[in-house]
C-alpha positions as a Markdown table, in Angstrom:
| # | Residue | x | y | z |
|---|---|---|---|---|
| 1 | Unk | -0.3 | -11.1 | -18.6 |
| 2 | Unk | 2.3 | -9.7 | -16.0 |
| 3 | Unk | 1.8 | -6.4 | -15.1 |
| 4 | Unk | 1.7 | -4.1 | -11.7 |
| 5 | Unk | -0.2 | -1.1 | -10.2 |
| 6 | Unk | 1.4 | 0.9 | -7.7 |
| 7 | Unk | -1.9 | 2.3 | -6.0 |
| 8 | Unk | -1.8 | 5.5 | -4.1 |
| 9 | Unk | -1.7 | 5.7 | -1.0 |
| 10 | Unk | 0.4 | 9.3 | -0.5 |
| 11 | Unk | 4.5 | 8.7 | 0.8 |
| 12 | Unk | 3.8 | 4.8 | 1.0 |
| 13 | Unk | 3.7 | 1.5 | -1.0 |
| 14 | Unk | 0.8 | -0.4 | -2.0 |
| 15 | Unk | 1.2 | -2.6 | -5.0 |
| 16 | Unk | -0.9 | -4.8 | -6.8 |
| 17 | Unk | 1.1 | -7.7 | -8.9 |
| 18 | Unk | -1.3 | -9.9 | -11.5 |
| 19 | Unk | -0.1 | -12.4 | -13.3 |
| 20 | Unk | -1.7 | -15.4 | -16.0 |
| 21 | Unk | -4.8 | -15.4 | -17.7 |
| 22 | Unk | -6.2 | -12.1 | -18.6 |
| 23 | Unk | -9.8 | -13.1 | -17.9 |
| 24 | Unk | -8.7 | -14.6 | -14.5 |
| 25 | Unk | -5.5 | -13.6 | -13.5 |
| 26 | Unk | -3.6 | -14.7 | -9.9 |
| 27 | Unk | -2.7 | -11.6 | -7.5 |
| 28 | Unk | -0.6 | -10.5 | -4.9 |
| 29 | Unk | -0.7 | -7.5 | -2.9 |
| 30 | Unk | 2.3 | -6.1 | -1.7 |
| 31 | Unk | 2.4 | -3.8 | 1.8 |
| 32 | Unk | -0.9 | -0.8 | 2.0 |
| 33 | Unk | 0.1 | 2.2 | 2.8 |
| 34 | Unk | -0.2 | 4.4 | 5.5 |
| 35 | Unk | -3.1 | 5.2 | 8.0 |
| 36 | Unk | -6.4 | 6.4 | 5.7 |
| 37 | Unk | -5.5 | 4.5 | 2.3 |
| 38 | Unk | -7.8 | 1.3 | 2.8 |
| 39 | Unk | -10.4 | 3.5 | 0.1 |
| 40 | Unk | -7.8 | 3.0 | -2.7 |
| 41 | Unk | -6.6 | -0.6 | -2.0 |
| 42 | Unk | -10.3 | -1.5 | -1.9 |
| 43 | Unk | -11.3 | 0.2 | -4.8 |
| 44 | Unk | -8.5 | -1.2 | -6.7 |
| 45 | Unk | -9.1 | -4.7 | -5.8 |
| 46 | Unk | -12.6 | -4.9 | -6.0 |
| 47 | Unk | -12.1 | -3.7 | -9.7 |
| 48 | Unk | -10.0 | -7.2 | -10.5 |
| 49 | Unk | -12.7 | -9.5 | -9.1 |
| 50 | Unk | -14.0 | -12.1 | -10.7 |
| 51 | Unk | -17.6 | -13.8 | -10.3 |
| 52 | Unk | -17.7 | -11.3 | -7.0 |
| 53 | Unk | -14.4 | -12.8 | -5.4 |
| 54 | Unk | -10.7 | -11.5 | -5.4 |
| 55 | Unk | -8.3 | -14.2 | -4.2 |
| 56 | Unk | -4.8 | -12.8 | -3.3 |
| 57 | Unk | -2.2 | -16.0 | -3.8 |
| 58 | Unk | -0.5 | -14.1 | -1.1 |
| 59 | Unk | -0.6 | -10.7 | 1.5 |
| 60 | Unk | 3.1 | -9.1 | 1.6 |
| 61 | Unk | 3.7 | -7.2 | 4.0 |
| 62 | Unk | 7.5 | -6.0 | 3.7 |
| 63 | Unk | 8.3 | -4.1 | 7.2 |
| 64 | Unk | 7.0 | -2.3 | 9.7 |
| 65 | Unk | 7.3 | 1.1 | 8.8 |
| 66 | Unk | 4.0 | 2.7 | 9.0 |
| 67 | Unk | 3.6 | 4.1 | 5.6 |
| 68 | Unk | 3.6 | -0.1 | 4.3 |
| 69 | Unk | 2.1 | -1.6 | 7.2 |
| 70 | Unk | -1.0 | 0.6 | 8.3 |
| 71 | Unk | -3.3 | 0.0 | 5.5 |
| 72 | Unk | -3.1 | -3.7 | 5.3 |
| 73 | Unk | -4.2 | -2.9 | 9.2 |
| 74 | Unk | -7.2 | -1.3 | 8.3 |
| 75 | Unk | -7.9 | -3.9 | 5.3 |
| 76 | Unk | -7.6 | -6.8 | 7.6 |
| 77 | Unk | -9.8 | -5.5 | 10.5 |
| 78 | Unk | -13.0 | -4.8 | 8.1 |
| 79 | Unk | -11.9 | -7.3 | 5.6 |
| 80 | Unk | -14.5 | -7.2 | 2.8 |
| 81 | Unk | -16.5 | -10.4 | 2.6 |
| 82 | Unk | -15.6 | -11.1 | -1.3 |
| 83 | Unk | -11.4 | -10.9 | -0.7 |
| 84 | Unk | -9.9 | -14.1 | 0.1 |
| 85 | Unk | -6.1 | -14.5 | 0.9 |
| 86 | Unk | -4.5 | -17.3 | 1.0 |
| 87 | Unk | -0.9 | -16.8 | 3.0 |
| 88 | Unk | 0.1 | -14.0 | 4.5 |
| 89 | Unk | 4.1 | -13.0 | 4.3 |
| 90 | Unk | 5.4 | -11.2 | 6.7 |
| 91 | Unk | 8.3 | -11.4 | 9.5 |
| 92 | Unk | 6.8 | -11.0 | 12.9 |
| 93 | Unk | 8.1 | -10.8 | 16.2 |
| 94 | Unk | 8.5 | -14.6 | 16.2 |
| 95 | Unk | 10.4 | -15.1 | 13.4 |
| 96 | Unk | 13.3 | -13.1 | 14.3 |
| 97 | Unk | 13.6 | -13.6 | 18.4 |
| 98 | Unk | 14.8 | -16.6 | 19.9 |
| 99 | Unk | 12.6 | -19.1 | 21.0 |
| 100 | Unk | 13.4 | -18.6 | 24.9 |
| 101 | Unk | 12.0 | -15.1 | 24.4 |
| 102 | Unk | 8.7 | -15.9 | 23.3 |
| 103 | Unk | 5.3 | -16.2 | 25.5 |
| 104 | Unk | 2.1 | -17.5 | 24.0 |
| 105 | Unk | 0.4 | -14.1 | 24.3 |
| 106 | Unk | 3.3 | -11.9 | 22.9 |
| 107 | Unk | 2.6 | -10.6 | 19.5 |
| 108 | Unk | 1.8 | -6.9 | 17.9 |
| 109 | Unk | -1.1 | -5.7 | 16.2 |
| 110 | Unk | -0.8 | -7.2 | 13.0 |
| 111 | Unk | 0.1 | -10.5 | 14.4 |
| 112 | Unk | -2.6 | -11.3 | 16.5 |
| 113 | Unk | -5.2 | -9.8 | 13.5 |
| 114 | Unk | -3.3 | -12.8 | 11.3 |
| 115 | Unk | -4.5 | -15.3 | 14.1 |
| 116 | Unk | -7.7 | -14.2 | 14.8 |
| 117 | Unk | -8.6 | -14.7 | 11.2 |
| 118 | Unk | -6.8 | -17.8 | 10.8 |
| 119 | Unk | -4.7 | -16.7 | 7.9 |
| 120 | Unk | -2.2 | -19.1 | 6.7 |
| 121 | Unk | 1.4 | -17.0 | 7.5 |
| 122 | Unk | 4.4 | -17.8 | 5.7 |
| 123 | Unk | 3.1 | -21.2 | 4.7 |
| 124 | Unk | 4.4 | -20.9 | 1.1 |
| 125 | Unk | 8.0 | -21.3 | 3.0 |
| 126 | Unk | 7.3 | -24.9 | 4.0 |
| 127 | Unk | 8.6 | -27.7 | 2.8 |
| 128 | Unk | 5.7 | -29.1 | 3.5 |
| 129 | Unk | 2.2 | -27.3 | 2.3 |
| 130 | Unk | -0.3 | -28.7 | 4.9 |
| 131 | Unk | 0.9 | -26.5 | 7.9 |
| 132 | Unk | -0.1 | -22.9 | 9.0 |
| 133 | Unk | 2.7 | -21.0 | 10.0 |
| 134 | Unk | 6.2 | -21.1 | 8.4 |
| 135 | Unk | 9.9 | -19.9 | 9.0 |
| 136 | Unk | 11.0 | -16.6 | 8.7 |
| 137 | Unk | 11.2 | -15.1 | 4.9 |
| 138 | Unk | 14.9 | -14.6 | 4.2 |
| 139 | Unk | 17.8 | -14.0 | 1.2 |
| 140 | Unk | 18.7 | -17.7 | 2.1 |
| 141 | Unk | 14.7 | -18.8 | 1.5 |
| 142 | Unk | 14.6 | -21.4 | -1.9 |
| 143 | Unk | 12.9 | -19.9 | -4.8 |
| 144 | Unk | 9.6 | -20.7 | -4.9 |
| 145 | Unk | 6.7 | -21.0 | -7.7 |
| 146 | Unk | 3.2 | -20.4 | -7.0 |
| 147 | Unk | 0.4 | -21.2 | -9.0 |
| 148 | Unk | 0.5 | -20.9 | -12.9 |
| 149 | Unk | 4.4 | -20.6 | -12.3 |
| 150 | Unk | 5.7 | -17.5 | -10.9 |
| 151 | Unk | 8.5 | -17.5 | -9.5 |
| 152 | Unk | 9.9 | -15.9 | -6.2 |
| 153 | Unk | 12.9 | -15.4 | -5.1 |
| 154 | Unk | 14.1 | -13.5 | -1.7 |
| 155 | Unk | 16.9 | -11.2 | -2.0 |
| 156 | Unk | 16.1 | -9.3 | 1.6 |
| 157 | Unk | 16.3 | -9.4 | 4.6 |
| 158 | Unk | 19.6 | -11.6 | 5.1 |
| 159 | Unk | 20.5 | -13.3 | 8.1 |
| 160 | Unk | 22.8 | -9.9 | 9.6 |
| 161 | Unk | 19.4 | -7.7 | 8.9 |
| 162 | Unk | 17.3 | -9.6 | 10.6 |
| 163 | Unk | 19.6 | -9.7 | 13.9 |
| 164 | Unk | 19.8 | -6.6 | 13.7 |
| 165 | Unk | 16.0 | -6.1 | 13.6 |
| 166 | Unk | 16.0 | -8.5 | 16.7 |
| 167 | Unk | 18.4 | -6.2 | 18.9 |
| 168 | Unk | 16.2 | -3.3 | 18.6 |
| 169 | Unk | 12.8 | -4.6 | 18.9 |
| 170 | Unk | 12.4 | -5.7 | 22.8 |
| 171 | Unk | 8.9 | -5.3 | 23.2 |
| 172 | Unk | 6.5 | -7.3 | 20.8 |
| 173 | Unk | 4.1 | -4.6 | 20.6 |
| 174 | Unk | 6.0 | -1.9 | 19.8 |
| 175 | Unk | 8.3 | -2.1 | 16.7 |
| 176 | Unk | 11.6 | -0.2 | 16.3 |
| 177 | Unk | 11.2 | 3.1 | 14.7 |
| 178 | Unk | 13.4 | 5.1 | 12.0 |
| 179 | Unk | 16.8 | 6.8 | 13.4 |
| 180 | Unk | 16.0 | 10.4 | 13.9 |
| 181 | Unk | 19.7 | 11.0 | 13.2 |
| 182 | Unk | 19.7 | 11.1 | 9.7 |
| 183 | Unk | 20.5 | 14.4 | 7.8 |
| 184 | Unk | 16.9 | 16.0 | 6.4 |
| 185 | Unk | 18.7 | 16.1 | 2.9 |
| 186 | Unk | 19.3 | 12.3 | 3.3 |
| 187 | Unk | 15.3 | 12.2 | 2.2 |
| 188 | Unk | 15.6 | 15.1 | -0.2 |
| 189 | Unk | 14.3 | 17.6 | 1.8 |
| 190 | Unk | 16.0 | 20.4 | 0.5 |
| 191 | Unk | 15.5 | 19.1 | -3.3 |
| 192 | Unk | 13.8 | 21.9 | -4.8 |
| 193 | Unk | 12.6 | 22.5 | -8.5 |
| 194 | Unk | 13.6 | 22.7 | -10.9 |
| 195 | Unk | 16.9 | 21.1 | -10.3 |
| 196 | Unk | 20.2 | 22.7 | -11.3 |
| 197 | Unk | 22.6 | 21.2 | -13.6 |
| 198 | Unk | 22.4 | 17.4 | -14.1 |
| 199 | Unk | 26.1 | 17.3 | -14.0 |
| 200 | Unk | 25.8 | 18.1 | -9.8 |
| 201 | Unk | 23.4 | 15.3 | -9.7 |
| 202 | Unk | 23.7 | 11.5 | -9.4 |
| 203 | Unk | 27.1 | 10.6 | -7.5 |
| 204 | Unk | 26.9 | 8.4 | -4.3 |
| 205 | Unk | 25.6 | 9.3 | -0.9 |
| 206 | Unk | 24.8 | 8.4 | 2.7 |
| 207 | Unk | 23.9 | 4.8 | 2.4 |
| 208 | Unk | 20.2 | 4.4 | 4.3 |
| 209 | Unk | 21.0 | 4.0 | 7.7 |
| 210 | Unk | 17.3 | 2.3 | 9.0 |
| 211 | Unk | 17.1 | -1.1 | 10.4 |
| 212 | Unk | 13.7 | -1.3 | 9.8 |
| 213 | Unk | 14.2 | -0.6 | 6.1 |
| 214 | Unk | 17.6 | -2.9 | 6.2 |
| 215 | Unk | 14.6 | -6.1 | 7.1 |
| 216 | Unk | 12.4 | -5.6 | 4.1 |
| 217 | Unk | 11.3 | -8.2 | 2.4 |
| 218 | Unk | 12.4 | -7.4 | -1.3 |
| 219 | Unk | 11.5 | -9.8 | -4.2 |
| 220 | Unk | 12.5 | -10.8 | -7.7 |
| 221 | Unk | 9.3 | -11.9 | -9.4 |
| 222 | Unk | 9.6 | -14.1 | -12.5 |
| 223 | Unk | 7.0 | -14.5 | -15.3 |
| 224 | Unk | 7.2 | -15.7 | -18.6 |
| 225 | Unk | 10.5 | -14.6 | -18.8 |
| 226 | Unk | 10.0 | -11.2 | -17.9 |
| 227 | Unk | 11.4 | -9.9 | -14.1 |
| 228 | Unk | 9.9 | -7.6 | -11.7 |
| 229 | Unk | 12.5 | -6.5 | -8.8 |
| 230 | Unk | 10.1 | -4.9 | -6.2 |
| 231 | Unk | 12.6 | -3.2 | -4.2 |
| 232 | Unk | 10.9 | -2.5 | -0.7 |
| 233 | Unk | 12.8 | 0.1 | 0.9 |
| 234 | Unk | 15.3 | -2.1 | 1.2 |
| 235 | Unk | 19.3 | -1.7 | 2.0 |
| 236 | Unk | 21.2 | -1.9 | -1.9 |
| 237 | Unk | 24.1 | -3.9 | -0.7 |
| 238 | Unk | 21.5 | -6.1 | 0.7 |
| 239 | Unk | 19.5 | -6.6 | -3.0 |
| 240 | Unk | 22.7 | -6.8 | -4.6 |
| 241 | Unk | 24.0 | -9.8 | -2.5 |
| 242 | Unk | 20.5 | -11.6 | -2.9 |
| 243 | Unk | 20.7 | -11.0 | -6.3 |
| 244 | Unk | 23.9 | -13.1 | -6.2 |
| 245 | Unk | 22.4 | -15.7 | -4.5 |
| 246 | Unk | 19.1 | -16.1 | -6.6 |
| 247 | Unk | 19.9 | -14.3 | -10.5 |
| 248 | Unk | 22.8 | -16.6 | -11.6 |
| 249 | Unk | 23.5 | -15.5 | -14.7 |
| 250 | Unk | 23.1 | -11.9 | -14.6 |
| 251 | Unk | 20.1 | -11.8 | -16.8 |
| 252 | Unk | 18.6 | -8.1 | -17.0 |
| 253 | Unk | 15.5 | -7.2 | -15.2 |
| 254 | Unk | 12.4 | -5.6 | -16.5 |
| 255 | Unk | 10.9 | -3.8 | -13.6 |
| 256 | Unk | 12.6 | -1.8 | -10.9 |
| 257 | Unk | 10.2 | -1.1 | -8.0 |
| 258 | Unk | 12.5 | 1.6 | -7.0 |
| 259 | Unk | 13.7 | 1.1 | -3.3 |
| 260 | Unk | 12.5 | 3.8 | -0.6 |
| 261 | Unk | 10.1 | 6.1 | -2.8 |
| 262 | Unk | 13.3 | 6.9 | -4.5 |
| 263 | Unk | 15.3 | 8.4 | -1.5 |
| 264 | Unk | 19.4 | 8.6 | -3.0 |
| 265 | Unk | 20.3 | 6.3 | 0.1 |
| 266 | Unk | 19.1 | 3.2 | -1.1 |
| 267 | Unk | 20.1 | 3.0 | -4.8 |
| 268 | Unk | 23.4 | 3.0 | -6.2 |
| 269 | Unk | 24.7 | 2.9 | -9.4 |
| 270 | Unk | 26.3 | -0.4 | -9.3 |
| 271 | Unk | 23.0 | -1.8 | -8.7 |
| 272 | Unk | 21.8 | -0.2 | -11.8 |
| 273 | Unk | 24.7 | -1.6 | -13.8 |
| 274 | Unk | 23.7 | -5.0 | -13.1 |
| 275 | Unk | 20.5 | -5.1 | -13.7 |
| 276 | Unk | 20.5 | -3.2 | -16.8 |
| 277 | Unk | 16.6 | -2.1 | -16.4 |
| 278 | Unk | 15.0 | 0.6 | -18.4 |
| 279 | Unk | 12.0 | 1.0 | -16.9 |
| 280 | Unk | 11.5 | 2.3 | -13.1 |
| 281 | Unk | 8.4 | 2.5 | -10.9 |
| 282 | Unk | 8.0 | 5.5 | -8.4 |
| 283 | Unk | 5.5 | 5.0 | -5.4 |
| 284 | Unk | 5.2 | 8.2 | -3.5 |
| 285 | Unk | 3.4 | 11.5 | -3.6 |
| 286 | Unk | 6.5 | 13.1 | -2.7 |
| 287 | Unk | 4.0 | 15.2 | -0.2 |
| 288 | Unk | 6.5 | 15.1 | 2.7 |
| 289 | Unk | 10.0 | 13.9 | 1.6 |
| 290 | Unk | 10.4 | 15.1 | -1.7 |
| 291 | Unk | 11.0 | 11.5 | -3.2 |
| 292 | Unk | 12.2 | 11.2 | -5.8 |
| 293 | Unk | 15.5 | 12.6 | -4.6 |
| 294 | Unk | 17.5 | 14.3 | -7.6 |
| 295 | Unk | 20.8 | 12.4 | -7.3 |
| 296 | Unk | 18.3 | 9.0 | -7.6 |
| 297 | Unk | 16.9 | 10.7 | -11.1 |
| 298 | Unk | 20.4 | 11.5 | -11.6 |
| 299 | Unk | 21.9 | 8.0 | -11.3 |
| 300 | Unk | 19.0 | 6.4 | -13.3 |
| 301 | Unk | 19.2 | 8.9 | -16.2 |
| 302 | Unk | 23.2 | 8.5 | -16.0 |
| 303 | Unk | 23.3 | 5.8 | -19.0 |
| 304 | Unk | 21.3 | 8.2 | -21.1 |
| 305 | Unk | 19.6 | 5.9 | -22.3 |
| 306 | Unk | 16.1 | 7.2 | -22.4 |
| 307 | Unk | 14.5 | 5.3 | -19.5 |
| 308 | Unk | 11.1 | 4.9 | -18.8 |
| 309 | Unk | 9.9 | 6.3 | -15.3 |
| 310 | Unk | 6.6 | 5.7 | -14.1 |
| 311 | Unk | 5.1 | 7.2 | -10.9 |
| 312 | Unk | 1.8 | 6.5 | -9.4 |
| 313 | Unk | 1.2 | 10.6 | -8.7 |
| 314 | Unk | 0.7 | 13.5 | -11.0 |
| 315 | Unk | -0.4 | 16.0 | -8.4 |
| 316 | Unk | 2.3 | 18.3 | -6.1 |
| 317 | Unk | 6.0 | 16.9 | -6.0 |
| 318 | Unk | 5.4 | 14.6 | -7.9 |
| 319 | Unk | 3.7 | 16.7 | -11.0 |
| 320 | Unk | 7.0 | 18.2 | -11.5 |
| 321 | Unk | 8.9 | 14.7 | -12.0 |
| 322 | Unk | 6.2 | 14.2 | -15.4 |
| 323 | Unk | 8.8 | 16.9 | -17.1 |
| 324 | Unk | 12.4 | 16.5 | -18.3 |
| 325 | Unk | 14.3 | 19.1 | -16.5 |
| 326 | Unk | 15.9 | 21.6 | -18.8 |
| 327 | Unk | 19.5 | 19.9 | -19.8 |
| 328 | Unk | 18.8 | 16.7 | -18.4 |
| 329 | Unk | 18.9 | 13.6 | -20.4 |
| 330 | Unk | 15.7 | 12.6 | -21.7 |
| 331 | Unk | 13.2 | 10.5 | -19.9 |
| 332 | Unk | 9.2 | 8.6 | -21.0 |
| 333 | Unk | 7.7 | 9.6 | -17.8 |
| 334 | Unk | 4.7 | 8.0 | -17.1 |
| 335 | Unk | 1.5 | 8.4 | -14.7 |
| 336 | Unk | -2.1 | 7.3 | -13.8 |
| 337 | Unk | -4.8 | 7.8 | -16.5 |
| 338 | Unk | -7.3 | 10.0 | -16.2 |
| 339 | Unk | -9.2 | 9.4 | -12.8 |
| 340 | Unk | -7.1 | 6.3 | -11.6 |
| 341 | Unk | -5.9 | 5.8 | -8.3 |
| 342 | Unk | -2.8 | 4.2 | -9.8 |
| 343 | Unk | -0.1 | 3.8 | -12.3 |
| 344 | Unk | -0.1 | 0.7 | -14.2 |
| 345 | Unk | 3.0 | -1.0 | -15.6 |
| 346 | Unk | 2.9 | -4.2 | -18.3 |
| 347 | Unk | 5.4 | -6.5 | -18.9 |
């Protein structure tokens, strides 16, 4: 089995990846949401346990913005007795400052809730598997394979993302925010519905200006043959050129984790054409952006090729996205069954 469930937790990402044996499949989790969404992520995992204990081959957490980072917070500081995790990935305030920088007490929340439950952090990244604490998770990182052989590959943050993470964020505790300089229709704001003529819809726009998103810690998960891309909110020109680096031979990819809750600034249509996907995961309740943006549904509909689009809400903005606008190509969308707190995808 290989197979995802985007959990919701309102604007944010929480995802839950399972992989091998159906009767005892591996997991990771990857980021929780915002502030008041450890309910869901712990209803969701104590569902997949087995003989009373989850064990998570790894906790990703892909940047600091607070609608990723916030629930893993509250997960981690009343961590339930039966959930065991086994590394924790995630780029702290150590991996991306120079060493002359550092003091032994400097750290931010997160960080010093790793320590003080003496979580392994990074340690896949080793070349060597005995020690604690590993390098910083990068494009350039080696493809990696973890138990019952699935394997990871980094295509963000590079090395310019991650400098540029490190030039904003001068105090340990407090992370750099989003640019408040950004036009409101850059995050579909003024979208409304239904949407006018798909003909206005789907050219390129405003490339996603956030540092904090340009660091996110996207991955190509490979299983059987089958490929997840879980896109963070990651920069495009960044996935693209880590997609270079680790996906020789352009082979196509069967899952696309869209970047960003499907803001239009983070996915371009060269992207698209390389990886030649047809099926595309949502995460958002669209509750405050409006995500997905209607130039993003543009570009992915613009091969008319029937795609299928799964999101992980079917209540307010995201309700609407369940219908094929009038005159716009055709779509499968999918959503969560019945009383779920999630939408499930199998590869």
């Amino acid at each position: 089995m290989f197979r995802i469930k985007a959990i919701q937790v309102e604007e944010g990402d929480a995802l839950l990846v399972s992989y091998g044996d159906s009767q005892s499949p591996r997991h990771l989790l990857i980021d929780g949401g915002p502030v008041g969404s450890r309910d869901n992520l712990v209803a969701v995992l104590a569902a997949e346990r087995v003989d009373g204990k989850l064990q998570l081959e790894a906790l990703v957490i892909t940047h600091y913005d607070q609608d990723h980072i916030q629930g893993v917070i509250e997960l981690l500081e009343e961590m339930p007795s039966w959930l065991v995790i086994h590394d924790v990935w995630f780029n702290g305030y150590h991996h991306v400052q120079p060493p002359d920088l550092l003091g032994s007490a400097q750290g931010d929340r997160l960080s010093a809730l790793i320590r003080s439950l003496g979580l392994r952090w990074n340690a896949s990244f080793l070349g060597a598997r005995d020690g604690r604490e590993g390098p910083a998770i990068r494009q350039d990182t080696a493809a990696i394979k973890l138990a019952d052989e699935l394997e990871v590959c980094v295509l963000s943050p590079d090395e310019a993302g991650l400098h540029a993470l490190a030039a904003q964020w001068h105090n340990p505790s407090s992370v750099p925010s989003e640019p408040d300089d950004a036009p409101e229709d850059l995050l579909g704001r003024n979208d409304s519905w239904p949407p006018g003529s798909f003909k206005t819809y789907g050219g390129e726009s405003r490339s996603d200006p956030s540092v904090p998103n340009r660091s996110s810690i996207a991955l190509l998960l490979t299983f059987k043959e089958k490929r997840m891309l879980l896109a963070a909110d990651a920069w495009c020109a960044v996935v693209k050129r880590g997609l270079d680096k680790h996906l020789l031979y352009d082979e196509p990819i069967d899952l696309l984790k869209v970047s960003h809750h499907g803001s239009k600034g983070n996915t371009d249509r060269s992207l698209l054409a390389r990886i030649r996907c047809k099926r595309f995961l949502i995460s958002t309740s669209g509750k405050t952006h409006k995500h997905p943006d209607h130039d993003l549904m543009g570009r992915l509909l613009a091969d008319r090729n029937t795609p299928e689009i799964y999101f992980n809400y079917a209540q307010a903005w995201a309700s609407d996205q369940l219908s094929v606008p009038a005159d716009w190509p055709s779509y499968v969308a999918h959503g969560p069954v019945a009383n779920d707190c999630y939408v499930q995808v199998d590869l």
